[in-house]
C-alpha positions in Angstrom: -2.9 25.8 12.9 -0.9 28.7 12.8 3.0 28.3 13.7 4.3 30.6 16.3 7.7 30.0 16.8 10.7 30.4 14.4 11.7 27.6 12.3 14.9 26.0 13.7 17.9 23.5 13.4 19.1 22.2 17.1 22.6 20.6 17.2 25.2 19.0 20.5 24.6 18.1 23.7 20.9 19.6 25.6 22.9 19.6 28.4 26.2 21.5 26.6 25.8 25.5 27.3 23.7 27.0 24.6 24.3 29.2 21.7 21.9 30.8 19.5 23.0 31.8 15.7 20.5 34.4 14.0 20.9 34.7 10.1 21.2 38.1 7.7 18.0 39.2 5.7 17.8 36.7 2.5 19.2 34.0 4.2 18.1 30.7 6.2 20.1 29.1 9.2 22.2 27.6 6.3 24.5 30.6 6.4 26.0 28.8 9.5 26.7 25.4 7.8 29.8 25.4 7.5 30.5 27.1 11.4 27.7 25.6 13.1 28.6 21.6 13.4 32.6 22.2 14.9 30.0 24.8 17.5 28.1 22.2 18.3 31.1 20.5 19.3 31.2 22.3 22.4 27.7 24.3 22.7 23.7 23.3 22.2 23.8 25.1 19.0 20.6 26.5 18.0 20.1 27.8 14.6 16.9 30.2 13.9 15.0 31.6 10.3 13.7 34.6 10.0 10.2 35.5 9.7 9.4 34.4 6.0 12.5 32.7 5.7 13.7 28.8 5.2 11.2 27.0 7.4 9.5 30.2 9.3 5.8 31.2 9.0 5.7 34.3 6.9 2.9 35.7 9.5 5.0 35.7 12.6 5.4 39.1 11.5 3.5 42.0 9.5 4.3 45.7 8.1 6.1 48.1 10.5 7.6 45.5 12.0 10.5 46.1 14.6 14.0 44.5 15.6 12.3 44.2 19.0 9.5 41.8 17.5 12.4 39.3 16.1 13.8 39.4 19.2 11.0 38.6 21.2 10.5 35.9 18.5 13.6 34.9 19.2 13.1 34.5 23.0 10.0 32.9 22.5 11.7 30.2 20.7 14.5 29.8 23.9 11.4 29.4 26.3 10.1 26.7 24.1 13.5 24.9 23.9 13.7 25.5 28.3 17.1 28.2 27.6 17.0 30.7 30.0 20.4 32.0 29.7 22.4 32.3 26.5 25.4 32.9 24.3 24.4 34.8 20.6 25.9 35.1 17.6 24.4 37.0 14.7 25.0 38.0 10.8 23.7 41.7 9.9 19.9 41.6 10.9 21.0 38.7 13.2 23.4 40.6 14.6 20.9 43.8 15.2 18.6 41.0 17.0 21.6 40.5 19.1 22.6 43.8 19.9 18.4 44.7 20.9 18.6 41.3 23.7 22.2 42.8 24.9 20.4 45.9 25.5 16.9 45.7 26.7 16.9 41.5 27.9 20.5 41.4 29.4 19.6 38.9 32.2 19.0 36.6 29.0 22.5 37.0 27.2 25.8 35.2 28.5 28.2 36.7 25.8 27.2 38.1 22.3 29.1 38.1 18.7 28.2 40.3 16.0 29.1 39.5 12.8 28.9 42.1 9.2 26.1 44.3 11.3 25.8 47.4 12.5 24.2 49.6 15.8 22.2 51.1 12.5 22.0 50.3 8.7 22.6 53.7 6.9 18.9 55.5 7.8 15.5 54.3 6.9 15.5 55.9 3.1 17.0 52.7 1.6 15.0 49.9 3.2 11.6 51.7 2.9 12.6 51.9 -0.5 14.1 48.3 -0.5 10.6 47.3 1.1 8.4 49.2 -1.3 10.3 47.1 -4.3 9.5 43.9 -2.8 6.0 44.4 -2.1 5.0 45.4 -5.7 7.6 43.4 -7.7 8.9 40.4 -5.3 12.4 39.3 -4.6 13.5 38.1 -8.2 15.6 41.2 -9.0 17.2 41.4 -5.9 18.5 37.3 -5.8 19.7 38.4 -8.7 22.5 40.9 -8.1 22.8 38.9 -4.4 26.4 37.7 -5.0 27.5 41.6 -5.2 26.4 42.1 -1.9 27.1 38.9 -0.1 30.4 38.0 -1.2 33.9 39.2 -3.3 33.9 38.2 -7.1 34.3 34.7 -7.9 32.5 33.5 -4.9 28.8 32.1 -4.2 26.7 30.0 -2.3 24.5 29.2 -4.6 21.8 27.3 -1.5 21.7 31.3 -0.2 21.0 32.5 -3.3 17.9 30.2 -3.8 17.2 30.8 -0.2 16.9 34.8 -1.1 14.8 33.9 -3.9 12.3 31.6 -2.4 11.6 33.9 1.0 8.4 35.6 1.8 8.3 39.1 -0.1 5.7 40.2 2.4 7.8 38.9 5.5 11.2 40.0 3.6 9.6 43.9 3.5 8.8 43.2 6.9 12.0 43.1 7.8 13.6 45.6 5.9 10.5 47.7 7.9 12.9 46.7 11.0 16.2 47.3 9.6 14.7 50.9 8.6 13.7 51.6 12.2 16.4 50.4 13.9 19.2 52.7 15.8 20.7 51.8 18.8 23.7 53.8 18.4 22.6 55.9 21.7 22.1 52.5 24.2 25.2 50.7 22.6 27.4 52.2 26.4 24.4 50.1 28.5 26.0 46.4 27.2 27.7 44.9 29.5 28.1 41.1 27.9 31.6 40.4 26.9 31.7 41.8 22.9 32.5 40.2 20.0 32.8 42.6 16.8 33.6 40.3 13.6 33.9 42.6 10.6 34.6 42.0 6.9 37.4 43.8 5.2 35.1 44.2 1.9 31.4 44.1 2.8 30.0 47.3 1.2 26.6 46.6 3.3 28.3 47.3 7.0 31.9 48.2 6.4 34.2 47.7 9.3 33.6 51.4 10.4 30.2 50.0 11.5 31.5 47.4 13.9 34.4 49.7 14.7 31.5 52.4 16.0 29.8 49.6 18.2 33.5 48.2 19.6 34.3 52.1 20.7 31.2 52.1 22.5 30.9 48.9 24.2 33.3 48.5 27.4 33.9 44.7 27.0 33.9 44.3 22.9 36.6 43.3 20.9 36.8 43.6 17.2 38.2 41.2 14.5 38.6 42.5 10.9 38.9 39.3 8.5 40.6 40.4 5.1 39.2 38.9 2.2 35.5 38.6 3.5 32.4 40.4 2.4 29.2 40.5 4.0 28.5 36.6 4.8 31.3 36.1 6.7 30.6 32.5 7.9 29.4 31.9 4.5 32.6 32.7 2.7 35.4 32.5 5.6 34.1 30.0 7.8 37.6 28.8 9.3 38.5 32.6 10.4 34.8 32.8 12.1 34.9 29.7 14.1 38.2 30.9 15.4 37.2 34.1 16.4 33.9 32.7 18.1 36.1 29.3 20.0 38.2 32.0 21.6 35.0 34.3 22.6 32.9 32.1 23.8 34.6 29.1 25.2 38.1 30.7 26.2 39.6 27.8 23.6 43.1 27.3 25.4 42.5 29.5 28.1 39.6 27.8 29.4 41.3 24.3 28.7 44.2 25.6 30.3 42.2 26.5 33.8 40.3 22.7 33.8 43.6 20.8 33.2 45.2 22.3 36.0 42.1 21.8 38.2 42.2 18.2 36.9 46.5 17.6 37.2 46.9 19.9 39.3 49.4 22.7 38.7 52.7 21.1 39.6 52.2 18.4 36.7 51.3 21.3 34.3 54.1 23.6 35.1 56.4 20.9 34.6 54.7 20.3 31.2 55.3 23.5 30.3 58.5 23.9 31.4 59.1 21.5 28.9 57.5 22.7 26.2 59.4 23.9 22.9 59.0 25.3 19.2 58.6 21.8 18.2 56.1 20.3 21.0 54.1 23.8 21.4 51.4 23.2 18.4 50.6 19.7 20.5 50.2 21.2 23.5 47.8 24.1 22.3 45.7 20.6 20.7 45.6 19.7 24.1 44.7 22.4 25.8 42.1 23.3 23.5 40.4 19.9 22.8 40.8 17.2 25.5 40.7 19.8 27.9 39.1 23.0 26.7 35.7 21.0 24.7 36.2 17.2 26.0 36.6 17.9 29.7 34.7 20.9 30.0 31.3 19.6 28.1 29.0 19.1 31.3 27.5 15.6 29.9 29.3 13.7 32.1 31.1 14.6 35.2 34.8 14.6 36.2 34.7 11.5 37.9 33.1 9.8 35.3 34.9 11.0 33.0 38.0 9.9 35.5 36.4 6.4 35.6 36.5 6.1 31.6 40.2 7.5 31.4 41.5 5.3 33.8 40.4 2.4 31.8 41.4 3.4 28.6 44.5 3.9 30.0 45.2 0.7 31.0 43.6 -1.2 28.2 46.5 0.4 26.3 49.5 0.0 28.7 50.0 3.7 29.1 50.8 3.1 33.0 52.9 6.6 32.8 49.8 8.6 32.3 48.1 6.0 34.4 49.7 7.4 37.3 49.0 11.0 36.3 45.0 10.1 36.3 45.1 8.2 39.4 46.0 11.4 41.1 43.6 13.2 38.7 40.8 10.9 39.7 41.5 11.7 43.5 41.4 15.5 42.6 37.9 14.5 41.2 36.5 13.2 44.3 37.0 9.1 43.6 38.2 7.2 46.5 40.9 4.5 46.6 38.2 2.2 46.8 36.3 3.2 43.8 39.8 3.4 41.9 40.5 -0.2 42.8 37.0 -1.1 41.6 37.3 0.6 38.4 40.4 -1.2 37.4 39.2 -4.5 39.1 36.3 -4.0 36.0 40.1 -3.6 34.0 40.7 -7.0 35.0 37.6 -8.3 33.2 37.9 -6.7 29.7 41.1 -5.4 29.4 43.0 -9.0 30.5 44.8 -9.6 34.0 48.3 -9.1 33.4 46.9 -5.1 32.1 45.3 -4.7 35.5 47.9 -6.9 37.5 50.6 -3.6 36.2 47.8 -1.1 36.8 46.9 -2.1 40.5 50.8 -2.1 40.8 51.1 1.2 39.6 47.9 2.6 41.5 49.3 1.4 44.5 52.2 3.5 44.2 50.8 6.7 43.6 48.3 6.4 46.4 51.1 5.1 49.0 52.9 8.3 48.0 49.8 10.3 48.3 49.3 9.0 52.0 53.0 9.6 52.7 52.5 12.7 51.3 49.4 13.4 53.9 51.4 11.8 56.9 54.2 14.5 56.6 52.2 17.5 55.3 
């Protein structure tokens, strides 16, 4: 039976907000694996090949094929996997993909990254040419002098390398069929998503002028130039990408920020960071960005669950200062008193009576001060 939807590699929570990650021409879903995992972290991470590519039929496209055809390849594959709405992040021909769905399916695209691509890729000349090579003398030439466009001198990935030599030629033409047709230059004003721009400092396939080009024309973009990178940026800096995309697509400190003051409310943080100096500021960014920016905000389980399992962690290690903070947390979160007194009556069982004795003690306390609180309010 022939396959009709892209090979790909699904990682994180189903119920975590989901991110597709669309690969460059020559590569597989293994350009991400060093970016993908610490995603995953936060995000349903989905991973896709290219027509002809890792794990992809080589039929799911044919000559005079179109960036439009991936992406409806690529929404196909969201349908199948019941993702409606989504965040993207593509390399080169990924990122083209990504651009086209920004454009003509923006009901379908939370927030977008492009990564080493371009709105087009230098006029069609080169990759009918490219195309034409492929088809009469396959793709052994070209995996050969890969490195010099992939990466800087001295640096390989020697899985993309064999993953450039083992594709499709047919399905590899294909695609360079696409890349040939493809100009958006003139529709790049209609996206509206916010932007990311993520260029390379030394890619000689889509220097930064490329992503400079899309960033001046898209309201909402920002751009990020990494020194030292060539064209596979997540390939060859994959610390500098992940940043960049944290920040994009999940806010990193600024979104953890916003749920810990929902969750301690903002007199507790101000006082925090009122506090805060040279030395302590590093630990509260960690903080900020992963308890509260990827721990509280993944949607698995809910705040009062995840109230539930604090509280008790809290007392089975005697930290009854920060038990106090999460008791009024917890209320913020909708538990009542008597749901509170259950939870650390549960204490009582496996974290030893005296541990609940000074936690009901301390419990007590905060919620007498919250009533007195309500009785002259």
């Amino acid at each position: 039976m022939t396959r009709t939807l892209l090979n790909h590699l699904t990682e994180g929570p189903e119920t975590a907000p989901p991110l597709l990650l669309g690969p460059s021409l020559g590569t597989s879903h293994a350009l991400w694996d060093k970016v993908a995992p610490e995603l995953s972290a936060g995000h349903r991470v989905v991973r896709w090949d290219l027509p002809g590519h890792g794990g992809s039929a080589p039929d799911l496209i044919g000559p005079g094929a179109t960036v439009g055809d991936l992406a409806a390849l690529v929404l196909g594959l969201a349908d199948s996997l019941g993702i409606e709405r989504f965040a993207y992040a593509g390399v080169s021909l990924g990122g083209a993909v990504g651009l086209h769905l920004a454009v003509h399916h923006p009901e379908r695209v939370s927030s977008l990254a492009v990564i080493c691509s371009s709105a087009h890729f230098n006029g069609s000349k080169p990759w009918e040419e490219r195309a034409e090579l492929v088809r009469g003398e396959g793709l052994a030439a070209l995996a050969e002098n890969a490195n010099s466009r992939w990466f800087t001198p001295g640096f390989t990935v020697q899985r993309l390398i064999e993953d450039h030599r083992n594709a499709d030629p047919e399905a590899y033409a294909a695609c360079c069929d696409a890349l040939a047709a493809f100009d958006l230059r003139e529709r790049l004003p209609e996206i509206s998503v916010p932007t990311l721009l993520i260029a390379g400092r030394q890619d000689p396939a889509t220097p930064p002028a490329h992503l400079r080009e899309i960033a001046d024309a898209v309201a909402s973009a920002t751009l990020v130039e990494l020194p030292g990178a060539s064209h596979l940026a997540p390939a060859q800096c994959p610390a500098a990408v992940l940043t960049a995309l944290r920040a994009h697509f999940d806010g990193g400190a600024k979104r953890g920020m916003e749920v810990r003051r929902e969750v301690l409310g903002d007199a507790h943080v101000d006082r925090a960071q009122a506090r805060q100096t040279p030395f302590t500021a590093r630990f509260q960014d960690f903080i900020s960005r992963y308890a509260w920016g990827e721990i509280w905000t993944d949607p698995t389980l809910s705040r009062r669950e995840r109230s539930m399992i604090t509280l008790t962690a809290l007392v089975a290690h005697g930290h009854y200062d920060e038990l106090a903070m999460h008791v009024r947390a917890a209320r913020r979160n909708g538990l009542t008193p008597e749901e509170i007194g259950a939870v650390l009556l549960q204490t009582a069982v496996y974290c030893g009576v005296p541990a609940a004795n000074s936690a009901f003690a301390t419990a007590q306390r905060v919620l007498a001060e919250e009533e007195g609180d309500d009785s002259t309010g």
